[in-house]
Structure formats: C-alpha cells, structure tokens
C-alpha positions as CSV (number, residue, x, y, z in Angstrom):
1,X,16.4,28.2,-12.2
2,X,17.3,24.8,-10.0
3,X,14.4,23.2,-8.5
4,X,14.0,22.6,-4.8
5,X,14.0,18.6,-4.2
6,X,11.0,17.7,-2.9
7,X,10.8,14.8,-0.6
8,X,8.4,11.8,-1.1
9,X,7.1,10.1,2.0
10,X,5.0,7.0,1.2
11,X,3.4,5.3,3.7
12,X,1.7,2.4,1.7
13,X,3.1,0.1,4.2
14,X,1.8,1.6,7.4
15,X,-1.3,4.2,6.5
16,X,-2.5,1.9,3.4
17,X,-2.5,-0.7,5.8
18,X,-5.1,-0.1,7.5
19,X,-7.1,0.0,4.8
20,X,-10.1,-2.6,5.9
21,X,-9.0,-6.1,5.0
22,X,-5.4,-4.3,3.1
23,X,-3.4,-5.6,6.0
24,X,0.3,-7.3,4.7
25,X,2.3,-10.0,5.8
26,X,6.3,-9.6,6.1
27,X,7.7,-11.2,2.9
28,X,4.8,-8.5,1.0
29,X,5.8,-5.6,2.5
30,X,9.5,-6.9,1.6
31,X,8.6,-7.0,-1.6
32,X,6.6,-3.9,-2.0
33,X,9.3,-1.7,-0.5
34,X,12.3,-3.0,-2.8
35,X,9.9,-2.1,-5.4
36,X,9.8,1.3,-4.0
37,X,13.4,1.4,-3.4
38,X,13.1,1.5,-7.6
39,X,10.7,3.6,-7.7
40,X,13.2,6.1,-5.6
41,X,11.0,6.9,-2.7
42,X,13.0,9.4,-0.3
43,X,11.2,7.7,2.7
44,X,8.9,4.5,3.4
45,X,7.1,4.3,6.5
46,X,7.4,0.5,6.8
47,X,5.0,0.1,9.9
48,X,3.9,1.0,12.9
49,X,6.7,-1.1,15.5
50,X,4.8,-1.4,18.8
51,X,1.8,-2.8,17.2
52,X,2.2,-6.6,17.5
53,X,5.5,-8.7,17.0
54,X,4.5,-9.2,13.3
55,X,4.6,-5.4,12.7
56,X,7.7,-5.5,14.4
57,X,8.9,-8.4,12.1
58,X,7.7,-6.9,9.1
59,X,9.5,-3.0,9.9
60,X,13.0,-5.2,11.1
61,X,12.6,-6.8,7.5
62,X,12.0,-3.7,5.3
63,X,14.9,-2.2,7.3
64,X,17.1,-4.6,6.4
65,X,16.5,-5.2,2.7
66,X,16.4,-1.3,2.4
67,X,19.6,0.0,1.5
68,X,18.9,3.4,-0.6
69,X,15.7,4.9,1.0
70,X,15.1,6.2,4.5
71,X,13.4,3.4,6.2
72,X,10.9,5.0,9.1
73,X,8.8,3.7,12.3
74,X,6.0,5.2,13.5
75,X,5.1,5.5,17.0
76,X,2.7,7.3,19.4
77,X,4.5,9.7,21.6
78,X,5.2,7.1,24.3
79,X,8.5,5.8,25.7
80,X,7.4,1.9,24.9
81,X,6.4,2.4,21.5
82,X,9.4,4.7,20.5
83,X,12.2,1.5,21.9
84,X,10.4,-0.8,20.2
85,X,11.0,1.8,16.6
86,X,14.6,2.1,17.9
87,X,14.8,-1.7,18.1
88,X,13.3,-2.8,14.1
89,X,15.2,0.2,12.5
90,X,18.5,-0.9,14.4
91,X,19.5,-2.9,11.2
92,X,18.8,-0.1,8.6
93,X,21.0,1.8,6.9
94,X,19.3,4.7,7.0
95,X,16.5,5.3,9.6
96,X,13.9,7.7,10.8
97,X,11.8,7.6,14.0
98,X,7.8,9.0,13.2
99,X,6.3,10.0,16.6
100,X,3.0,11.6,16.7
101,X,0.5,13.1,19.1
102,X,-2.9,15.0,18.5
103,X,-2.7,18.6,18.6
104,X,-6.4,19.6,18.0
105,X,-8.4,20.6,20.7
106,X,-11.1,17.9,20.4
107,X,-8.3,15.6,20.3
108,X,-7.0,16.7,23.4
109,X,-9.9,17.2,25.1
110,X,-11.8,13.9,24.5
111,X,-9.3,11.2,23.5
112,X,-5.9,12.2,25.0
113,X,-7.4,14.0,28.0
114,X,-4.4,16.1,28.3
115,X,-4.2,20.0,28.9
116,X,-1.9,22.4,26.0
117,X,0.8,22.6,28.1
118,X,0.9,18.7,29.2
119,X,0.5,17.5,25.0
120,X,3.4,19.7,24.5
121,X,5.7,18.4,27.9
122,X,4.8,15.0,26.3
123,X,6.3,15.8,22.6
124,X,9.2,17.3,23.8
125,X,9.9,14.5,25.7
126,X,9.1,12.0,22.6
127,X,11.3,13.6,20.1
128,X,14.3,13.7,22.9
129,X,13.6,9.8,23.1
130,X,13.7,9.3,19.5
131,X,17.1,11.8,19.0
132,X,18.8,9.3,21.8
133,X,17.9,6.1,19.6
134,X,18.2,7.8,15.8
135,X,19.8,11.1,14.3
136,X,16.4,11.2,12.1
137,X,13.0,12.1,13.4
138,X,10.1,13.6,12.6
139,X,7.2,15.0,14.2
140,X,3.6,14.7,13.6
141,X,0.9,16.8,15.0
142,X,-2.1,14.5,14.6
143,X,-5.3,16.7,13.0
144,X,-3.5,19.6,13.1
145,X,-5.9,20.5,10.4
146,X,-8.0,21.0,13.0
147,X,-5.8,22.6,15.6
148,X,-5.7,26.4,16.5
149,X,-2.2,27.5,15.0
150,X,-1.3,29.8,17.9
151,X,-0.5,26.1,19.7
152,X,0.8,24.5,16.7
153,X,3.0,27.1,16.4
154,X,4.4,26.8,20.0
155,X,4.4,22.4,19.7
156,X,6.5,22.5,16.6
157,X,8.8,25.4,17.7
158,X,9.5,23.3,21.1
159,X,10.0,20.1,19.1
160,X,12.3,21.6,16.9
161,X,14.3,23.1,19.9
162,X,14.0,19.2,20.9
163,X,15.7,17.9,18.1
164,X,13.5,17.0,15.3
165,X,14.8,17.4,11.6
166,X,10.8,17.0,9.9
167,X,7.8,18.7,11.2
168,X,4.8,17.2,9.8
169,X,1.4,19.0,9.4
170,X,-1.2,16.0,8.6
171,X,-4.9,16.5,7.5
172,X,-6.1,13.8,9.8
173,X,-9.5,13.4,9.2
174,X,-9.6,15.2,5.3
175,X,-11.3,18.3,6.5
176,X,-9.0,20.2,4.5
177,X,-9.6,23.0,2.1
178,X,-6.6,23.8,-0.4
179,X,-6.5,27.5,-0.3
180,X,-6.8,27.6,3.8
181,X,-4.9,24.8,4.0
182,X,-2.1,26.2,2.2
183,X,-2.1,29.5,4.3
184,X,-2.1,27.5,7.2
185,X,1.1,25.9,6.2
186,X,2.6,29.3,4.9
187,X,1.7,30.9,7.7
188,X,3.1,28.4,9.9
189,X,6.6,28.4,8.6
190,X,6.7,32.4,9.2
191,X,5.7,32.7,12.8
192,X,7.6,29.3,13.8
193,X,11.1,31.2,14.7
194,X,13.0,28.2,14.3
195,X,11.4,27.0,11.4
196,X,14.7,27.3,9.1
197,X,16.1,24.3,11.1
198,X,13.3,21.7,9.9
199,X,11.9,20.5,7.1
200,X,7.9,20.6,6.6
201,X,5.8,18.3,5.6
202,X,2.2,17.4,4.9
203,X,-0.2,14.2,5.1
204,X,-3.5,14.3,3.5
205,X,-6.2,12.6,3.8
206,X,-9.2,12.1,1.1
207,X,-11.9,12.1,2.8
208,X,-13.4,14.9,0.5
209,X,-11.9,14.0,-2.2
210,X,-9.1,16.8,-2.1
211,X,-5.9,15.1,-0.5
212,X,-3.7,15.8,-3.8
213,X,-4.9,19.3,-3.7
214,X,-4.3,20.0,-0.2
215,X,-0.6,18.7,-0.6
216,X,0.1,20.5,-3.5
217,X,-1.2,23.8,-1.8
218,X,0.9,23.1,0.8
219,X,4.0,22.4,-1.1
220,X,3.7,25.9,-3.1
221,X,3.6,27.4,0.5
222,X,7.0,26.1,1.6
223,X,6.6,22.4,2.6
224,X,9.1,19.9,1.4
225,X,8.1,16.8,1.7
226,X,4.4,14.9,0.7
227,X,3.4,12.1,2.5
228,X,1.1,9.7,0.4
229,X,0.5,6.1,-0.8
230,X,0.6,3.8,-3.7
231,X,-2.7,4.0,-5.8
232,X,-3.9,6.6,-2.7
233,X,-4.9,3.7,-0.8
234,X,-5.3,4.4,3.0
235,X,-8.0,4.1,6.0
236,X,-11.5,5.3,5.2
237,X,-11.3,6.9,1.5
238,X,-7.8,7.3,1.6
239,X,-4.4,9.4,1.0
240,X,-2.7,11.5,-1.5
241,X,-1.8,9.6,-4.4
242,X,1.8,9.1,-4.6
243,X,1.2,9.0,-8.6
244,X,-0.9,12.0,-8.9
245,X,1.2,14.2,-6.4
246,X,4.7,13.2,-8.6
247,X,3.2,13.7,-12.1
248,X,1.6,17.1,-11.3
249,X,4.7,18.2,-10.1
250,X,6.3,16.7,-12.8
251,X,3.9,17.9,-15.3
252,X,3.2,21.3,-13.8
253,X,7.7,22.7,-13.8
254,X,5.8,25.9,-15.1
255,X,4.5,27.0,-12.0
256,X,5.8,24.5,-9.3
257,X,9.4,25.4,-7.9
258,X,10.2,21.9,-6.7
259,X,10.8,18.4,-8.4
260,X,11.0,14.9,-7.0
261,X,14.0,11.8,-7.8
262,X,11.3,9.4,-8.8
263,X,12.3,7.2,-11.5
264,X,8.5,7.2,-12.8
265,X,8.6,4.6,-15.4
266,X,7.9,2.3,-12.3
267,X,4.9,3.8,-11.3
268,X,2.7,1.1,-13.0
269,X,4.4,-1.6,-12.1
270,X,4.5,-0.6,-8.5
271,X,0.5,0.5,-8.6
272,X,0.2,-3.2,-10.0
273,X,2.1,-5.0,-7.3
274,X,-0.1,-3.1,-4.3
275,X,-3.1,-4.1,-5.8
276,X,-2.5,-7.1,-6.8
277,X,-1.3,-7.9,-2.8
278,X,-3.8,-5.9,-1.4
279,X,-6.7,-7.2,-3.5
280,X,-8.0,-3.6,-4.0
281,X,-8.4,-3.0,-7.8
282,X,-7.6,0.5,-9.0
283,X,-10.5,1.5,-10.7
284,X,-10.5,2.3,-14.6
285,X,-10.6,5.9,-14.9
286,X,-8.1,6.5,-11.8
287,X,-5.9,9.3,-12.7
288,X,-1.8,7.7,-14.2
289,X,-2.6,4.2,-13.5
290,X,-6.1,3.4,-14.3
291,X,-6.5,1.7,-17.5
292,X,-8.1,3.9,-19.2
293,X,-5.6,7.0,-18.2
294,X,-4.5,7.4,-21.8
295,X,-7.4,5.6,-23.6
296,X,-9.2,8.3,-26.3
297,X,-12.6,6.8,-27.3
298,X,-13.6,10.4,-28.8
299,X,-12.9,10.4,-32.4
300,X,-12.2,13.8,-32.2
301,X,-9.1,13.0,-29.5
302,X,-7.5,10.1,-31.3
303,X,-7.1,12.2,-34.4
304,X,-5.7,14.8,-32.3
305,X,-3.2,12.4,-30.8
306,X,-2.9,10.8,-33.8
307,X,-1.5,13.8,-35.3
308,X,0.4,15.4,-32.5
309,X,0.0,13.0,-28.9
310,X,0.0,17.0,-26.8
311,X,-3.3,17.5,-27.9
312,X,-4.8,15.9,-25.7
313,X,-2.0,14.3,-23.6
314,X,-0.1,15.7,-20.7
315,X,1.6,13.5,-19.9
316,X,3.7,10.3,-21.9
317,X,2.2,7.3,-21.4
318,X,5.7,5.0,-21.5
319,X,7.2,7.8,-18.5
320,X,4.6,6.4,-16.2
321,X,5.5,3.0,-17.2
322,X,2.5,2.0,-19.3
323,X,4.0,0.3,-22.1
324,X,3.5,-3.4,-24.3
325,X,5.2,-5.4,-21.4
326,X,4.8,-9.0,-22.6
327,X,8.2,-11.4,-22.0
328,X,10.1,-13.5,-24.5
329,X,9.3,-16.4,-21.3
330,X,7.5,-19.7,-22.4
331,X,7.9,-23.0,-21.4
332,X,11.5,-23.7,-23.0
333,X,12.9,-21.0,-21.1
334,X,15.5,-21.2,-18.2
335,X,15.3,-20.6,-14.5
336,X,17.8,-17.4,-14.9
337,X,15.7,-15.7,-17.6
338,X,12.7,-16.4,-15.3
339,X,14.2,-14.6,-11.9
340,X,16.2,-11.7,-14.3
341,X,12.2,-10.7,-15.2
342,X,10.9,-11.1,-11.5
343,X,14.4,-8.7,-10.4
344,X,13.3,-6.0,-12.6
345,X,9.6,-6.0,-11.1
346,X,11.2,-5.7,-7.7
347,X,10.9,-9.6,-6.6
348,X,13.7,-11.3,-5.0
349,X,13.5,-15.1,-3.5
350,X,14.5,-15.7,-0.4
351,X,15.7,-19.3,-1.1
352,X,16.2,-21.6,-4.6
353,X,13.1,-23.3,-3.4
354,X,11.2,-20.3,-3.7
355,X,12.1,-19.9,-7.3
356,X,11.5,-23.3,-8.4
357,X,8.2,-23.3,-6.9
358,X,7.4,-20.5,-8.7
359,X,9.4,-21.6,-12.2
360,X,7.4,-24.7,-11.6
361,X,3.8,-22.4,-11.5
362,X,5.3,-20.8,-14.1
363,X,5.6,-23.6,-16.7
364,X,2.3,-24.3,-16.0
365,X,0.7,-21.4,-16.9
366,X,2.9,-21.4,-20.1
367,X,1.1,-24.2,-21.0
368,X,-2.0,-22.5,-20.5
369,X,-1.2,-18.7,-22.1
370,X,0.6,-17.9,-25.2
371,X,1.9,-14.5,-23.7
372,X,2.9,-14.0,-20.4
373,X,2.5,-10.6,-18.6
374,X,4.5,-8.7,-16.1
375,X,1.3,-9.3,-14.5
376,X,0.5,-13.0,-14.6
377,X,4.3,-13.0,-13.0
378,X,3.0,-10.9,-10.5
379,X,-0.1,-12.6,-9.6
380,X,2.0,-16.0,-9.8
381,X,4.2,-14.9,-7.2
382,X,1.5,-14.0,-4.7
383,X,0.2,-17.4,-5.5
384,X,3.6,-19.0,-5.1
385,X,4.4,-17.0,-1.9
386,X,1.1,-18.2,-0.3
387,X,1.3,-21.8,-1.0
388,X,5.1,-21.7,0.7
389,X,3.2,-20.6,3.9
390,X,2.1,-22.9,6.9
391,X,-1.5,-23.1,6.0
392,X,-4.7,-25.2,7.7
393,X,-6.4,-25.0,4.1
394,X,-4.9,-26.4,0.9
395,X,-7.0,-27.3,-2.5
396,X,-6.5,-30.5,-3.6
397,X,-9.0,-30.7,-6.6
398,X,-12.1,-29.5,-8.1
399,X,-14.7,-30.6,-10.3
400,X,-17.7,-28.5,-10.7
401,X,-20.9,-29.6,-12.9
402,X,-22.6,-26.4,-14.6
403,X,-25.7,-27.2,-16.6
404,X,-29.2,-24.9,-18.0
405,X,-32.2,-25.8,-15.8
406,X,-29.8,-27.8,-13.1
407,X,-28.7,-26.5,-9.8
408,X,-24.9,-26.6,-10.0
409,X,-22.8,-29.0,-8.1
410,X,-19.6,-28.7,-6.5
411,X,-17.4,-31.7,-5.8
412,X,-13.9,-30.6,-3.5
413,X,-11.2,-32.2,-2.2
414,X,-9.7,-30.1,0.4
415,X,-6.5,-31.2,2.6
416,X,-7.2,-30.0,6.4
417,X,-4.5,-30.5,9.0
418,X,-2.8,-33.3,7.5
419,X,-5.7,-35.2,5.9
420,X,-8.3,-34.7,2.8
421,X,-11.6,-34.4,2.9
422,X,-13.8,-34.7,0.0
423,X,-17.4,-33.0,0.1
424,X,-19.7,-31.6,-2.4
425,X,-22.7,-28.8,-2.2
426,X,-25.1,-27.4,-4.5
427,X,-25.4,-23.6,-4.8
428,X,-27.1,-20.9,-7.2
429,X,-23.5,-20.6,-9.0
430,X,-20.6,-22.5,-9.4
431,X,-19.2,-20.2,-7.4
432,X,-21.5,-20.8,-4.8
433,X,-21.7,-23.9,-4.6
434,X,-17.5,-24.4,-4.2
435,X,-18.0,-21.6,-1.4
436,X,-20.3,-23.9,0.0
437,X,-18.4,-27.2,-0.4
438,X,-15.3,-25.2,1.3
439,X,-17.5,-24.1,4.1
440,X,-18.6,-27.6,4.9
441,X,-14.9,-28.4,6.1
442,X,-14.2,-25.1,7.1
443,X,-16.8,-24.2,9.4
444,X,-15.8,-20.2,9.6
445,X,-18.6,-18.7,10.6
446,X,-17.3,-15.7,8.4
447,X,-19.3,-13.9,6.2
448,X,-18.4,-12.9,2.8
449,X,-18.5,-9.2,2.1
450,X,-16.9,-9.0,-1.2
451,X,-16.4,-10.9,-4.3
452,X,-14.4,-9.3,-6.9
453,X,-13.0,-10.9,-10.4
454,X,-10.6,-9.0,-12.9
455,X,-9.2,-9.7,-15.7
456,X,-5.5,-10.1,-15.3
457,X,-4.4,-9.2,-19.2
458,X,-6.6,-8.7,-22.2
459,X,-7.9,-11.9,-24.3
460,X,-10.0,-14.7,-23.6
461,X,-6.5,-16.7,-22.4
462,X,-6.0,-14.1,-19.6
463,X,-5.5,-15.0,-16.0
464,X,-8.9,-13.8,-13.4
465,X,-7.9,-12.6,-10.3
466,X,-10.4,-12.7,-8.1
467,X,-10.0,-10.9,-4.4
468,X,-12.2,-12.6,-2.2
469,X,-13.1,-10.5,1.7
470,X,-14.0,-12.0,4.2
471,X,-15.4,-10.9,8.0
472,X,-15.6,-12.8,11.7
473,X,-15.7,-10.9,14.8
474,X,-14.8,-7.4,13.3
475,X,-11.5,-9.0,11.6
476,X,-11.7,-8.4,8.0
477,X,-9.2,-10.6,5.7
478,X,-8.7,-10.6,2.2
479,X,-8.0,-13.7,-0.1
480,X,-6.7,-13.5,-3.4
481,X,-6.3,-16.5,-6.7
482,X,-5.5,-16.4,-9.9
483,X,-6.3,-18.9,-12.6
484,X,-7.3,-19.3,-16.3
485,X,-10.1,-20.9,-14.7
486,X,-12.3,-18.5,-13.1
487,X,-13.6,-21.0,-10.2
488,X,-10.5,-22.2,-9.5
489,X,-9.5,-18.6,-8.7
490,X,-12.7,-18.5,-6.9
491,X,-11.9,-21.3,-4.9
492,X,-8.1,-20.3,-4.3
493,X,-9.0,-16.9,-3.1
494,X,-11.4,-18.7,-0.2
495,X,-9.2,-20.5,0.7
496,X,-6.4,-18.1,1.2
497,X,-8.9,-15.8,3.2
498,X,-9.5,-18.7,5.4
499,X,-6.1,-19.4,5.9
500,X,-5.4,-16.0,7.2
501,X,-8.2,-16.2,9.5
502,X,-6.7,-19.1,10.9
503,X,-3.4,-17.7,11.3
504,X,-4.8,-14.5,13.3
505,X,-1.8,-12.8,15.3
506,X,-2.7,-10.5,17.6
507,X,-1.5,-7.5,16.0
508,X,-2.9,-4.3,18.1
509,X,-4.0,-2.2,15.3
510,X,-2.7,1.6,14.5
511,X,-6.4,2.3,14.7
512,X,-6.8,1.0,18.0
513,X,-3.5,2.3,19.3
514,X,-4.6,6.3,19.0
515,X,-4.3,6.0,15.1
516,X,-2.0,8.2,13.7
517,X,-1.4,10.7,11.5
C-alpha cells in the first residue's frame, strides 16, 4: 500500500530563533536553509518579516536562494505584519504566508482582549489579506492546545471558507498529552465540515518533554504535516525534533501510513551546521545525532551488532549521515577542491574573496591538523564569515603566561576602531585573565553567563570550539571560536559576542510581538 506524503515544516530559522542568545544573522540563515533545501524540507519558515528590517533582510535572502522548498513568513494576524511577509517572499519561487492568532480562552481573555466572535472576524480577515498577496497560506491557532474545540472548530472552518490551504493546530506552551492530543486532532478533522479542502498540521512544543510524541499522535489521527526544528532547538525547552519525527516515521512503515522526501543522509551534517552557528551543543546521548546515538559500550550489544547490526540497531548509522567523513584536503590542495567540499555541506560564497579568505584559514589549519573534518570546515567558515563582518573588536595577538604557584597573566593586543591597544590582566585562569584583558578595552558591562568548550573532532590535534554567552540589559548574544589552541578560541569567541553587542539592531522580537505559534 502507497504511503501518504507527509509534509515537513521546519522552523529552525524562525521558532529556534528565539532560542535565548540562538538569534542568526542573514548570510547564517542563508546558509542553513540551502542546507535544508538538501536535506529536502517541504517548507522553512525563514523568519518572522515584520520584526525588524534585519528579519526582513534575512526572510528576502532565504527567499531568494531558495529555489526547491516552500519558503514561509510568519506574521500575527495584522494587516502591517502580513505586507511586510508579502514584501520578503515577493522574490521566492515558491511562497507561503504563516499568520497566527490565539485561540485559547486565556489568550483571548488576558493578552488579545478580544471576544470569540471578534478573534474569529480578525482571522478571516488575515487569511483574506494573505490569499490577495500569496496563493499559499496557512493558519495557526496559537495554544489551541489549550482552546475549547467547539471554537476551534468554528475558527478553522471560517478560515478555510477564507482561503487557507494549511490549518495548523500548535501545542503552544507543551501542555500536550499524546493520546488527548491525538483525539483532539482526530476529532477536529471530523466535525470541521470543510476539512477535506485543507491540509492539517501540528506544532509541538517540549516543554514536558513530549513534543515528538504529540506530533506523531497527531499525524496517525489525520494531520499532514509536522512542524519542528533542527536538533529540537526552540524557545524555552524546545520543539519537535525534526530528526526524531523523520526517523520514527521512517523507522516505524509498520504501523505509520505516511512517509516524508527527506534525503536523511544530511541529517548530521545539518544538526552540525545549527549547532555549530547557534553555539548550542547537542548533547551526547540526543536521540540520531548525539554522539553516542550508535555507540554500544555493553559487551553484550557490540557482540550483538557485531554479529548481526539489528540486534540492537534500528536504525543505520550511514542513513542518518554518520559516517568516517575526513577529506583528501591538506595544504597542497586547490581552491576548487576546497569549495566542491564546502558545496556539498551546503556552503556557497557569496564572492571570490570570501573563498580565499577562507582557503587562506584553511591552509592554516592544515598546517596545524593532519585530517581535516567536515567539521573543522564548518567551524572555519563561521570563523571566516565573522571576520568578513564590519566589526568594533578584532584580535590582533595573544600571549598568555601559565605557571604552578603563579597567578596567570594575559598580555592582548586588540585593534578598536581603527587603532590597537595592548593591555594585560591577571586572572584565576588563562581564560580569565584574557576575559579580563579584553574587558579592559571593551568596557561592556555584560556579564558572562556561559562558557562552553567542545571538542571539534577526536585526537589531541582537534579544533575546540568554544561558545561563549554573553548578557547586558536583557540582550543575550552568543560568541563562538575555534582554534587548536583552546585560549585563542576562548579569546575569539569574546570577542565575537562583543562584537554583536556592538552591532545591536533593533529587531522587535517574535516574543515581544504576541509570540507565535
């Protein structure tokens, strides 16, 4: 029997955004959604439009590199914010207006202030807007997990009747149970009468830990389309994971009657690319793309596998894209080689100087490294992409003095608005202390709320990545650097926090704009 397709929404760009201190500049969310166009995502929600200008940048420029995936806007269900969606999808070649409004009766009690009838005037009138500017659009009711169905029914029946082609049940806040939540959705389809002319979908949160389940109850009562994110990053603990939702349906053909088009050998390499520009490290024993996924420490398990991998394997590792990835690059090879690597991980320059900036990075970590990862590249191109940036901040040099029984000292140059500025600071660490040197130029008043090294690639050669986060005034910025050096990295990822302080646009975020679905 043929399996239903199943449509995959991620919203790594917009929900996973606003993720404390996760927020991406233009040229990463370029370069995160042509790595989902490999990936095969049916949909990316590339931002939220009426934001700030930069969001409205950053959606123009995913729309316009897009050219196989649905590129989509959201928007609250207000005239402003749906023209200014209209506007940065006008370039795409396929496009989908997301407008949204809160169906549950808190909601519209306390933050919309609205009566039923006046939330549901208000969504008609949204999805009519958005059917004037774009053939595609779908319909969120915020918390509808929440909501009484007796209204949800009548909202999504009217915006159907208005013209939208997706009706989309989110789990707002992650209240969610599976089995009720599933009902719900079942239940839903059968009274709506005009259900038949839409296509339903869900978005989960993971607040208790249960947004994969939730979805998946929801797709085996009728909805078609999951809406989740890259390593299940997201606001506050999270969304479905776009991994763990595909490989269970993958895995699970037995009892599931849908299937997705995700080419799923990319799903490592794309759970590598949004950490490694988020700075949010997936964490070891995360289900498909944690390290230790397909690691068997038990002897018992590796015989097992050892003899026959089903044992204790459900899954392939090399289908998910885990596989020995080092390149045949070192420093005799040529610029073409170099960018035919970075192509197949989803990075394209924007101009020659681009590339020889980072072939220029990339000799000199050949130097440094015997094998070069798909990772290093990865963490070299973040590197390459923020030195090519206007920025207040740049390091210059370094020397740090490290002894038993002395206090260490940290000795920086640091260029500053067109001049350098050597200083030097003592601190309880190396670390420290080239925090502290920084600082002394710097002056950001921020305060440092997380430190966090990994290890790039196995072996004592391997690149650190270290994500440094940084808070002023309730704006939270992270700063990433990678270096064979650990302090260096250190001292890179400082500084490229405290250049994105001091390049704060004033970007209205989807939090503070009624949130969203």
């Amino acid at each position: 029997m043929s399996k239903q397709p199943l449509i995959i929404f991620d919203t790594t760009l917009r929900d996973g955004e606003q993720s404390p201190g996760a927020s991406m500049n233009r040229d990463e969310k370029v370069r995160i959604a042509l790595m989902l166009e490999k990936l095969r995502v049916d949909v990316m929600e590339a931002g939220f439009a009426a934001a700030s200008p930069g969001d409205f940048e950053a959606v123009k420029a995913v729309a316009e590199a897009v050219k196989d995936s649905i590129v989509c806007s959201l928007s609250r269900a207000i005239e402003q914010d749906i023209d200014a969606a209209g506007r940065a999808l006008a370039g795409a070649a396929r496009g989908r207006i997301h407008t949204f409004i809160a169906t549950s009766p808190i909601h519209m009690r306390h933050k919309l202030q609205m009566e039923p009838d006046q939330v549901i005037e208000r969504a008609v009138a949204a999805v009519k807007k958005a059917r004037s500017l774009c053939d595609d659009v779908e319909f969120s009711c915020e918390d509808a997990g929440r909501s009484e169905l007796d209204f949800l029914c009548r909202i999504v029946e009217a915006a159907i009747d208005a013209g939208a082609g997706t009706i989309n049940i989110p789990d707002t806040v992650g209240y969610a149970l599976p089995i009720p939540f599933g009902e719900m959705m079942g239940e839903l389809i059968r009274r709506v009468p005009n259900s038949d002319k839409a296509v339903f979908s869900v978005h989960c949160h993971n607040d208790l830990g249960l947004a994969v389940a939730n979805s998946l109850s929801a797709v085996a009562a009728g909805a078609r389309q999951v809406e989740c994110t890259i390593n299940g990053l997201g606001e506050r603990a999270g969304n479905a994971s776009l991994e763990e939702i595909v490989m269970a349906v993958r895995t699970r053909q037995d009892i599931l009657e849908v299937d997705t088009r995700i080419e799923t050998r990319y799903i490592v390499p794309a759970s590598r690319l949004v950490s490694t520009i988020t700075g949010f490290p997936v964490q070891p024993n995360k289900a498909i793309v944690g390290k230790n996924a397909f690691a068997h420490e038990s002897g018992i398990h590796q015989d097992g596998v050892l003899k026959h991998r089903e044992t204790y394997e459900i899954m392939a590792a090399e289908d998910v894209g885990w596989h020995t990835n080092a390149i045949v690059l070192g420093k005799h090879s040529g610029r073409n080689a170099f960018r035919s690597r970075l192509n197949e991980l989803g990075v394209r320059f924007a101009s020659d100087e681009e590339l020889n900036a980072a072939f220029a990075l990339f000799k000199q970590l050949a130097d440094k490294k015997h094998e070069i990862f798909d990772e290093d590249l990865q963490a070299l191109v973040t590197d390459t992409r923020a030195a090519v940036r206007a920025e207040r901040f740049r390091l210059v040099s370094l020397e740090v003095t490290s002894k038993t029984g002395e206090t260490p000292l940290a000795k920086v140059v640091l260029h500053q608005d067109g001049e350098n500025r050597k200083v030097s600071a003592q601190g309880s660490g190396p670390v420290d202390a080239v925090f502290k040197a920084i600082e002394q130029v710097a002056n950001s008043q921020a305060e440092l709320e997380l430190y966090s090294v990994n290890a790039i690639t196995s072996g004592t050669d391997s690149q650190g990545e270290v994500t440094v986060r940084l808070q002023r005034g309730g704006r939270i910025v992270n700063g990433l650097g990678a270096d064979t050096d650990i302090v260096i990295a250190s001292a890179k990822a400082y500084i490229n926090a405290l250049n994105a302080l001091a390049s704060r646009s004033e970007r209205r975020h989807p939090q503070e704009a009624h949130e969203g679905p």
